[in-house]
N, C-alpha and C positions, 0 to 999 in steps of 0.2 A: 318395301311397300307390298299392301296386298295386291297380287294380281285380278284384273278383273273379274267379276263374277262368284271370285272368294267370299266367302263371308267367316267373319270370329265365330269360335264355336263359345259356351255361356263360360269358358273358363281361359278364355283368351285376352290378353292386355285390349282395352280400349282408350278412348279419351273423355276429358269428363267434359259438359257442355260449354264450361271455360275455354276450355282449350282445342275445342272445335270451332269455338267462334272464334280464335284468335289465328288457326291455321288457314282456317275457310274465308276471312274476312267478312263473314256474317253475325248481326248480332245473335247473341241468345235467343231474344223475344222473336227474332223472324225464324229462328229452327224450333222455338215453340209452336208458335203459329203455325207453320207450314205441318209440322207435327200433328196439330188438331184438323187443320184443314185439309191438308194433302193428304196424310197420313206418311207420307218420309218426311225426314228420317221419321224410324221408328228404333229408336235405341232400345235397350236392353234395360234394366235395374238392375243394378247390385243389392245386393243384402240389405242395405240401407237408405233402398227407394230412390236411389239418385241415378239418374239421365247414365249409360255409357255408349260410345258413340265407336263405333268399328270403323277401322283404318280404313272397309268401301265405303262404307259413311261420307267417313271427311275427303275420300277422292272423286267421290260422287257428287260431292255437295261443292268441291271448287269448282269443278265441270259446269256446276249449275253457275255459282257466280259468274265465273265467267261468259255464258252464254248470255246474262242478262246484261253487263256488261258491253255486249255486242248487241244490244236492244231488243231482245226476244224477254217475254214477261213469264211469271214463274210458274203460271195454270200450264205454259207453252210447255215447259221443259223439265218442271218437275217430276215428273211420269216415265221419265226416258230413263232407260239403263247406262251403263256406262258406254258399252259401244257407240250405241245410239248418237249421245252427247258428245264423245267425240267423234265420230262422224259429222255432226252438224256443225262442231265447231272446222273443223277443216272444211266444210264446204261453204263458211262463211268467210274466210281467210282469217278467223281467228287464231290458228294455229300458229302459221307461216307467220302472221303478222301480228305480235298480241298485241291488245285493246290499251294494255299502261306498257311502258317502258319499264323493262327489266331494270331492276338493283344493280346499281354499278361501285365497284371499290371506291371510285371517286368520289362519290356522291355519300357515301357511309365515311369516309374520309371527312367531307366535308363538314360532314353534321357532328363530326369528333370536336375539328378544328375550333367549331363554334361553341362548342359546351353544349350541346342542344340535345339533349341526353334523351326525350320526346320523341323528335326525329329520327333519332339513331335507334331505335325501342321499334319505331311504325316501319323504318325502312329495314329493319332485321327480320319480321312478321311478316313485311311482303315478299321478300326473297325465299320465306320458308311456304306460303301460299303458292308461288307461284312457279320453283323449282321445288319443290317433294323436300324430305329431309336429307335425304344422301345426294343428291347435285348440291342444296346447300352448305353442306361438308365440303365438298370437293371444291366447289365453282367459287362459294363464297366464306362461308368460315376459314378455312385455311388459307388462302390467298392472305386474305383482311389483316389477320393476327399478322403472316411474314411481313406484310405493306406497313403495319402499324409499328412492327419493330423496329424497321428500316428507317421510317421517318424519326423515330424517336432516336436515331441512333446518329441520324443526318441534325436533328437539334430541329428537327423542322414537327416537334408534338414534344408533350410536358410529361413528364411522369402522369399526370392527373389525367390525360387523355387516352393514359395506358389503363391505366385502373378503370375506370368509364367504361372502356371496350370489354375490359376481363370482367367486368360485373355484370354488364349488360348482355353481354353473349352467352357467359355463365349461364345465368337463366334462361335465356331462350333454349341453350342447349339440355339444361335439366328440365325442364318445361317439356319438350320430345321425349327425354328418355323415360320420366314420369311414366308415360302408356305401357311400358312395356316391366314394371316393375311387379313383380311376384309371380313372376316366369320362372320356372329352371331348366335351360335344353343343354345340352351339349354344344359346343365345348365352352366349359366354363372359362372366362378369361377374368384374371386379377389384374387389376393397373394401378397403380402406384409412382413414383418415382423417389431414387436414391435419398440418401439422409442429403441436405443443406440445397436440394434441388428445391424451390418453390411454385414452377409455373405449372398451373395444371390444369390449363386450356388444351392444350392434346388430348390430355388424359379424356376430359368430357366428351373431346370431337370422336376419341377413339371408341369410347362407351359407345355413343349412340350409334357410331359405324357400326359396331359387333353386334350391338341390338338389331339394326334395320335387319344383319345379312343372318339371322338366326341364332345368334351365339349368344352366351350369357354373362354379360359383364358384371362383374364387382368392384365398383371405385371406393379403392383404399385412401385414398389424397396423396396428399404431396408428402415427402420429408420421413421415410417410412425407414428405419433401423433394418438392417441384413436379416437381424434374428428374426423380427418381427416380419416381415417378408413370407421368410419360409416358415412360421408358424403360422401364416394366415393361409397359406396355399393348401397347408396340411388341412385346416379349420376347415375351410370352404370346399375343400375337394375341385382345385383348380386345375383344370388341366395344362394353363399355359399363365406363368407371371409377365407382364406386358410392360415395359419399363420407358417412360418416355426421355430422350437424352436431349435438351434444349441444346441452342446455342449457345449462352451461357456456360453451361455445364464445365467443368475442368476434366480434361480427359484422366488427365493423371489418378486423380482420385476417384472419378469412378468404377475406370481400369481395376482397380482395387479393391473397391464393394463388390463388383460386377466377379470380380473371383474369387470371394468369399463366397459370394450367392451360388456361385457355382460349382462349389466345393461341397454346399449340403444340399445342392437340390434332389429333391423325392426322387425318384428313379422316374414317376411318370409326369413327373411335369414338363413341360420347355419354358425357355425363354427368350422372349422375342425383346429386342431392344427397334424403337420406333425411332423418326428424326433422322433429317440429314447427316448431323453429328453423330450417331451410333455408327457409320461406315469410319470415321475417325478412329473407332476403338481396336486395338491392336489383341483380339481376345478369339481363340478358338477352342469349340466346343462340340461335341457330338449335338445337342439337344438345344443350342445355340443359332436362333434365328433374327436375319438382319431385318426393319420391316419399314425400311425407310419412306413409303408411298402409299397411296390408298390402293393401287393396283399389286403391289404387294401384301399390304392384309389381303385382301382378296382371295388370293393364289395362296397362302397361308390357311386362312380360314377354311376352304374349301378343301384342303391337303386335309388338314385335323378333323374336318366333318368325314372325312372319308374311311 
């Protein structure tokens, strides 16, 4: 996220007015309004005359939600910087105490349970309004997906409740990473997973993690051939291949790719294997990094920024 006071320079990822109203919980028409009237937002244009809306934008503009939220009107708090708004918001007990009840697994659960694909759509948008996109990572995408696999595996969710969640979180999570597309910084990360591996709900969480912390993702999908791996690393000039190892996974056989891969990788690349199940893999390597946690990207990311 941007820190406060930051502002996007005219060649920096934004969001488009879609997608500011779906992070803010404000329609379109009231960030047009307020636009005419207030004058913030004051977005940007692109090339093509359309609305772009900068990451203090949309953390300025949830600040403002929520103050109204807590019953102050929009003339009141429009005009406030971001200190400002949260400052008010802590001295209203908005903070300590928020105005709706946080997103809970149970509750996103539930609206699986039911088919209610609506529900599970609104309550995915409010978790991302109201924890930022990387606590949404952490706190509730990841969680969700291990919870979802767990039930499904206890006979207590349907194949069809698994699909629901990977479709619908899909999008929200390429919906985020959207902003940040036709960037290139260092270090470029490729993510992929092995040939006959299919899930590729890490792979996205892991995108948008390397996007939030400055890095540059490239999602290759899922099911991705050895050769084609190291020929995409070479393409893209990747500094690091990202490889997610599901539970599913057969260690046997990936053990396997996983040493082919690492029998032609570039001299400059690494590779990180993600997933609790990559500490399963019995494989050492100079250039070979385990990256089981988001506290470990982290520590990763920051090493290769270095």
């Amino acid at each position: 996220m941007v820190a406060p006071g930051m502002t996007d320079d005219e060649d920096s990822p934004g969001y488009s007015i879609r997608v500011a109203s779906r992070l803010t919980g404000l329609s379109a028409d009231t960030l047009r309004m307020w636009e005419r009237r207030y004058g913030f937002p004051r977005p940007r244009r692109n090339d093509s005359k359309i609305r772009v809306y900068s990451k203090e934008d949309v953390e300025r503009l949830t600040l403002i939600a929520r103050a109204q939220k807590a019953g102050y009107r929009a003339g009141e708090v429009i005009g406030k910087s971001y200190d400002e708004l949260k400052a008010l918001l802590v001295d209203t007990l908005a903070v300590e105490r928020p105005i709706a009840e946080p997103t809970s697994l149970e509750s996103l659960l539930e609206a699986l349970r039911r088919d209610d694909a609506d529900r599970l759509r609104a309550e995915l948008r409010r978790a991302v309004a109201t924890l930022g996109p990387r606590q949404f990572i952490t706190d509730v995408a990841g969680p969700l997906v291990q919870r979802v696999g767990e039930e499904w595996a206890a006979r207590r969710l349907e194949v069809r409740h698994e699909h629901l969640l990977s479709e619908t979180l899909s999008t929200q999570l390429r919906l985020l990473l959207s902003a940040y597309e036709g960037t290139t910084e260092p270090p470029i990360v490729l993510l992929s997973t092995l040939p006959d591996e299919q899930h590729g709900l890490g792979l996205e969480m892991a995108a948008l993690y390397c996007a939030l912390s400055g890095a540059t993702p490239r999602l290759l999908g899922v099911d991705t051939p050895v050769d084609q791996l190291l020929e995409a690393a070479r393409a893209l000039r990747a500094d690091v291949i990202g490889l997610s190892i599901s539970p599913a996974s057969d260690l046997r056989t990936a053990s396997a790719h996983l040493q082919l891969l690492l029998d032609g990788l570039p001299a400059e690349v690494e590779l990180w294997l993600g997933g609790a199940r990559s500490l399963g893999l019995e494989l050492s390597h100079p250039r070979l990094r385990r990256v089981p946690s988001w506290t470990a990207l982290d520590r990763e990311l920051e090493r290769l920024s270095r």
